[in-house]
C-alpha positions as CSV (number, residue, x, y, z in Angstrom):
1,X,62.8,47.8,-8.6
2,X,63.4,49.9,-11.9
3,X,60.8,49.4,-14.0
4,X,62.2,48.8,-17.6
5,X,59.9,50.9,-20.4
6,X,58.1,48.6,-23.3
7,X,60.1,49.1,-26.4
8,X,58.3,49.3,-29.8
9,X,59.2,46.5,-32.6
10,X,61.4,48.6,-34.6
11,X,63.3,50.0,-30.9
12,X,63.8,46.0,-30.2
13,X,64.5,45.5,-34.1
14,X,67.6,48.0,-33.8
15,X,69.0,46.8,-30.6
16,X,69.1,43.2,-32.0
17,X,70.8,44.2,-35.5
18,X,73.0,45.9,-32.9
19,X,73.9,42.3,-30.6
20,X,74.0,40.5,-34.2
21,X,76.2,42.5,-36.2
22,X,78.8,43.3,-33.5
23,X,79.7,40.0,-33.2
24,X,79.1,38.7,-37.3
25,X,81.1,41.9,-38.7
26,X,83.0,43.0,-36.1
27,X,85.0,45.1,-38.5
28,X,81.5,47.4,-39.2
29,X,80.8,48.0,-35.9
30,X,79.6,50.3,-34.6
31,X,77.4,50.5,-37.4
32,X,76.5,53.5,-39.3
33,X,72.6,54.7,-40.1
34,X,72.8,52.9,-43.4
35,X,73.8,49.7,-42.4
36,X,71.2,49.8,-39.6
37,X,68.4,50.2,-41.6
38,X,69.8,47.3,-44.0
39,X,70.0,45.1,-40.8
40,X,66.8,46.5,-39.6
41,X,64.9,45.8,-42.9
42,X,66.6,42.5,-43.7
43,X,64.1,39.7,-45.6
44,X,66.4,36.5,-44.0
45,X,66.5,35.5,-40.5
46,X,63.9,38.3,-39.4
47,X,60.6,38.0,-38.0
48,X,58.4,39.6,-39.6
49,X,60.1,41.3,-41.9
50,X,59.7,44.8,-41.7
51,X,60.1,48.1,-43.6
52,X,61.4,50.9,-41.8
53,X,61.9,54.4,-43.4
54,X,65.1,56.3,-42.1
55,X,62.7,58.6,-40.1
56,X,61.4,55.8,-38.3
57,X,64.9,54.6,-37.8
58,X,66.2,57.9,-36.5
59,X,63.0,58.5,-34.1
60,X,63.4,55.0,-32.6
61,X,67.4,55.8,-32.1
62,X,66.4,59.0,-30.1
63,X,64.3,57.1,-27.7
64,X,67.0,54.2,-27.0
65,X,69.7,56.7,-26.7
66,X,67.2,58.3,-24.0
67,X,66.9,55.3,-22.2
68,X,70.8,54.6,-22.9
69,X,70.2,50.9,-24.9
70,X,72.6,53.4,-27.3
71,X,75.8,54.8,-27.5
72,X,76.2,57.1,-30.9
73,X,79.7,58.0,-32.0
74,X,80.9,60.8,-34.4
75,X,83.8,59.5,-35.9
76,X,84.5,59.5,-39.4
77,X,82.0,61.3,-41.8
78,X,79.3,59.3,-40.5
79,X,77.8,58.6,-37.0
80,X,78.0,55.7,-35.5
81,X,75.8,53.3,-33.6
82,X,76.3,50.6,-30.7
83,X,74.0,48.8,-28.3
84,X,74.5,48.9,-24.6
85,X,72.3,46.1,-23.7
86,X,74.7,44.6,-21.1
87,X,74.9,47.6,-19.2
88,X,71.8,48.5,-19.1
89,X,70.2,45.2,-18.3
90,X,72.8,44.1,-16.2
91,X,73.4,40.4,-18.0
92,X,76.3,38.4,-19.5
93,X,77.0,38.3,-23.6
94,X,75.3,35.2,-23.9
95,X,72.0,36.1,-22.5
96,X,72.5,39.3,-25.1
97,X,72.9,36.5,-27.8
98,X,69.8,34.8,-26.6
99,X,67.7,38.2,-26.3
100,X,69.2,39.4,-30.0
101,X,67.8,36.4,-31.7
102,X,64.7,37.1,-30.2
103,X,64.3,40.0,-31.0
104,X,65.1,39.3,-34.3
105,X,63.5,36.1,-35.2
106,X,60.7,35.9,-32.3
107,X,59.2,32.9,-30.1
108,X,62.0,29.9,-30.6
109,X,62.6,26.8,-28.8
110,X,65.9,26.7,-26.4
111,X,67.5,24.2,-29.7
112,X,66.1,27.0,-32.1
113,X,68.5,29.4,-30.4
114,X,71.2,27.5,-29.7
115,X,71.5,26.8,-33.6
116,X,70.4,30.5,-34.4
117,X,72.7,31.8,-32.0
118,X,76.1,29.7,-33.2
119,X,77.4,33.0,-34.3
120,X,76.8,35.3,-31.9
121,X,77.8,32.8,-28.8
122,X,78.4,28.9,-29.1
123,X,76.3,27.3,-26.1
124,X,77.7,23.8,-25.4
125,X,74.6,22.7,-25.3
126,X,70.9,22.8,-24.9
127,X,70.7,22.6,-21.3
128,X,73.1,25.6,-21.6
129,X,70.7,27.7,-23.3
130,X,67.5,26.7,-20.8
131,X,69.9,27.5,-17.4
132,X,70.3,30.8,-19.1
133,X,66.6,31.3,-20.4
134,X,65.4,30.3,-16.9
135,X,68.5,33.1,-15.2
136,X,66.6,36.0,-17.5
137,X,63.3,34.7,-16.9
138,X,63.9,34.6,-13.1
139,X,65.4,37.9,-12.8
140,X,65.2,39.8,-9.8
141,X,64.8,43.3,-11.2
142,X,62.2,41.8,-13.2
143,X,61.9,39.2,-16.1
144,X,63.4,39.7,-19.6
145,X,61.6,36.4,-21.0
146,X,58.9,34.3,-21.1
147,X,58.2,30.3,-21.8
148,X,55.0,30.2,-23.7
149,X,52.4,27.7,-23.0
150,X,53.2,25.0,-25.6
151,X,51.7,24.6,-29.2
152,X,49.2,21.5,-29.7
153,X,51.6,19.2,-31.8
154,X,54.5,20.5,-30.4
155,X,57.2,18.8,-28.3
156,X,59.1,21.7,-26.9
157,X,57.9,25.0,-25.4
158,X,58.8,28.1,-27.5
159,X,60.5,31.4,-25.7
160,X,59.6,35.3,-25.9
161,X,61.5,38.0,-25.1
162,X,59.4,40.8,-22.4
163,X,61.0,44.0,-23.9
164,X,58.2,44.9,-25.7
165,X,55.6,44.0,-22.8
166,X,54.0,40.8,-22.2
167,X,52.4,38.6,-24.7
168,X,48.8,38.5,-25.9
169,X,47.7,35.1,-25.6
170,X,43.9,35.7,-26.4
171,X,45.1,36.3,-29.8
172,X,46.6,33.2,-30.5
173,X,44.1,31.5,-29.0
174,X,41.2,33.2,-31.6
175,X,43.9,32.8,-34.3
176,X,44.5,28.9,-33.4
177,X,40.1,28.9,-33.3
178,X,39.6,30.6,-36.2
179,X,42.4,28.3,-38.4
180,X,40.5,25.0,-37.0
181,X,37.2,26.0,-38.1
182,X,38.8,26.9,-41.5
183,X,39.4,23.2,-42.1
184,X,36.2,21.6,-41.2
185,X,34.7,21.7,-44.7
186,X,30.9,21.7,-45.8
187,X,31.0,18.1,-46.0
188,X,32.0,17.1,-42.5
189,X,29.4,19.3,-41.3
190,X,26.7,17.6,-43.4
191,X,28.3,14.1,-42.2
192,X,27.9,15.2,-38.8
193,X,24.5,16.1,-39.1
194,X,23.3,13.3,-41.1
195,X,25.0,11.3,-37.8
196,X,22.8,13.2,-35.4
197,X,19.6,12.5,-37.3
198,X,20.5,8.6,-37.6
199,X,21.1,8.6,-33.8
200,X,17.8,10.3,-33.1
201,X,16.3,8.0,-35.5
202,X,17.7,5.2,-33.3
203,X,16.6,6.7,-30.0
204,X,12.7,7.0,-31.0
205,X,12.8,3.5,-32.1
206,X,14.4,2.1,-28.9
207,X,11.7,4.8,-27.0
208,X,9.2,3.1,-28.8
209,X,10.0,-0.6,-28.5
210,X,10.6,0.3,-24.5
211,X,6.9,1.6,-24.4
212,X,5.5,-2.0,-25.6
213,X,7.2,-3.8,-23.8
214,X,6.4,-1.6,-20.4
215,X,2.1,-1.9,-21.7
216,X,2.7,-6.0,-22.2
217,X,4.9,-6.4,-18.6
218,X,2.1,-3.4,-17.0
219,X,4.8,-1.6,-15.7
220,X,4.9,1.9,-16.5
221,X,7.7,3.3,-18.8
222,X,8.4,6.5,-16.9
């Protein structure tokens, strides 16, 4: 089995401004540097919102087109740039749709993408989506994505793509710790531990009214 490399956040960024744009402007595509790094850096529908120099741009290009996610054209005065995540990957449009959003908004439920998706490929439904979350996560050259483990509060799971290696859950975990401590304030602590010291209270005077009753009955309390 070919083991796919782990692509970097801007490497996945490009090949998703790739999926999205050659089906929203078909007339731009393939797209020129320019419009890549517009796409790339875009403040709506992205997350997180990046800001990628053209160097960074270019370096990331030159390792795709290594691994052949890209096919650069020289027509015009400009070059050109297109994704070959089908070919590569060996999957159908619509699994590019659901990989491009993604890779371009992160972890979504399968309704998420369906609605995110609407222009890149119109699934027919929501069980749609999930039969072909489940065909890239079940893949036999190796998975593509991930259901996470679902979010307290939450009544679907979310999905990840694996391009960029699998997921750190420890970190979510702390972050998830961290956020609930944050909103336990001083005064539910000192609630709490005025609670303790009243049940304590409680305890020694039940303790003691056991121990006389035990010395009048002269049975022994232990």
């Amino acid at each position: 089995m070919h083991t796919l490399p782990v692509l970097s956040l801007l490497e996945t960024r490009i090949l998703g401004v790739l999926a999205e744009k050659q089906r929203t402007v078909p007339d731009s595509y393939p797209l020129t540097l320019n419009s890549l790094i517009s796409g790339c850096n875009q403040k709506s529908s992205r997350d997180p919102v990046i800001e990628a120099s053209e160097s960074e741009v270019l370096v990331a290009l030159d390792s795709l087109r290594g691994l052949s996610f890209l096919v650069e054209t020289s027509g015009g005065r400009a070059s050109r740039y297109a994704h070959n995540i089908e070919k590569v990957l060996r999957i159908p449009t619509q699994s590019t749709a659901l990989l491009a959003m993604l890779m371009l908004r992160g972890p979504q439920t399968a309704g998420e993408l369906r609605i995110n998706c609407e222009r890149l490929h119109k699934f027919a439904d929501i069980s749609s989506v999930e039969s072909f979350l489940v065909e890239l996560a079940e893949r036999a050259a190796g998975g593509l994505v991930l259901e996470l483990p679902r979010q307290p509060g939450s009544r679907e799971n979310r999905w990840t793509h694996l391009l960029s290696g699998m997921p750190v859950f420890e970190e979510s975990v702390q972050s998830r710790i961290a956020t609930v401590s944050a909103d336990v304030t001083v005064g539910e602590i000192a609630a709490l531990k005025a609670n303790v010291a009243r049940l304590e209270a409680e305890v020694g005077d039940l303790r003691k009214i056991i121990e006389r009753l035990c010395t009048e009955l002269g049975v022994s309390a232990a």
